[in-house]
C-alpha positions as CSV (number, residue, x, y, z in Angstrom):
1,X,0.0,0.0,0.0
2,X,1.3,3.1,-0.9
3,X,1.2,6.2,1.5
4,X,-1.5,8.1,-0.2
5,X,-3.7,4.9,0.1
6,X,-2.4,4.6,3.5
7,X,-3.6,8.2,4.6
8,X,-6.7,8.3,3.1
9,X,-7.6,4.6,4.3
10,X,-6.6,5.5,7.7
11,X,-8.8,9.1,7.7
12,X,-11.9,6.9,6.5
13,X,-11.5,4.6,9.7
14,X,-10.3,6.5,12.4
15,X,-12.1,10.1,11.4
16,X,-8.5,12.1,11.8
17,X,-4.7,12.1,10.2
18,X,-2.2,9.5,11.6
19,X,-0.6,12.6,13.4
20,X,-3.7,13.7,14.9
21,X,-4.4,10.0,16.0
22,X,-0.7,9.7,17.9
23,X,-1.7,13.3,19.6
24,X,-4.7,12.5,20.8
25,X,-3.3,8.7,22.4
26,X,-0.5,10.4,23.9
27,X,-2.4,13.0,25.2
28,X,-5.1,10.8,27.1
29,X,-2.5,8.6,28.1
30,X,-0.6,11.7,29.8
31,X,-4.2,12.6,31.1
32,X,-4.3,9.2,32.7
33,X,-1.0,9.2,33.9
34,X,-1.3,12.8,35.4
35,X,-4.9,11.6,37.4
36,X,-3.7,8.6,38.6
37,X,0.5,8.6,39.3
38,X,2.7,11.2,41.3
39,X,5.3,11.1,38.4
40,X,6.9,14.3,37.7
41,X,5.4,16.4,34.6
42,X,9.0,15.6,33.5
43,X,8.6,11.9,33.8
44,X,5.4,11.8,32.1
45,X,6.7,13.7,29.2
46,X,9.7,11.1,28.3
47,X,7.0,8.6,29.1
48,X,4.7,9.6,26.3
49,X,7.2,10.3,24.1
50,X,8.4,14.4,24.0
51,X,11.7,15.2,25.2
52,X,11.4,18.4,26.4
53,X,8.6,19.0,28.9
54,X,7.9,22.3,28.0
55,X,7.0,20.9,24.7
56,X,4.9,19.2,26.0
57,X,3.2,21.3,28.3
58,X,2.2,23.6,25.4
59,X,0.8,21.0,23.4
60,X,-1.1,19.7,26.3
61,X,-2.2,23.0,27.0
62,X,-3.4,23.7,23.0
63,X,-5.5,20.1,23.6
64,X,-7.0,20.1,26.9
65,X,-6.9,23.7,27.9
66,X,-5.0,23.6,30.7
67,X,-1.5,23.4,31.6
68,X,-0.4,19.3,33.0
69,X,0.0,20.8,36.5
70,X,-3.9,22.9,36.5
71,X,-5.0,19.5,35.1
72,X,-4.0,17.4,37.9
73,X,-5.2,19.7,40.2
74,X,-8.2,19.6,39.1
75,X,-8.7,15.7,38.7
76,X,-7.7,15.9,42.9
77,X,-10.5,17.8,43.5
């Protein structure tokens, strides 16, 4: 299969891109992680795949709304 096929097959089944699909997991994985672990915002970071935490702070941010920190305060609550 070539990629083309391989982009638009995926889009028909899954309703986004490949990249959006790899966001999304690793973002509801971090969400899981952050609700249910003390691991450092660092840890959780390496752990879903970003190097820099600040990276991905700021895309967590973009896709949840809140920074990882606001968001595990409020799952505490």
């Amino acid at each position: 299969m070539g990629t083309t096929k391989l982009k638009y097959t995926f889009k028909e089944v899954y309703k986004s891109t490949i990249s959006e699909y790899i966001l999304n997991k690793r973002i509801r994985q971090a969400e899981h992680l952050l609700a249910n672990t003390d691991l450092r915002i660092s840890q959780i970071s390496q752990t879903i795949g970003y190097k820099k935490a600040s990276s991905f702070s700021e895309i967590f941010r973009k896709t949840t709304g809140l920074l990882p920190n606001e968001y595990r305060k409020s799952m505490a609550k």
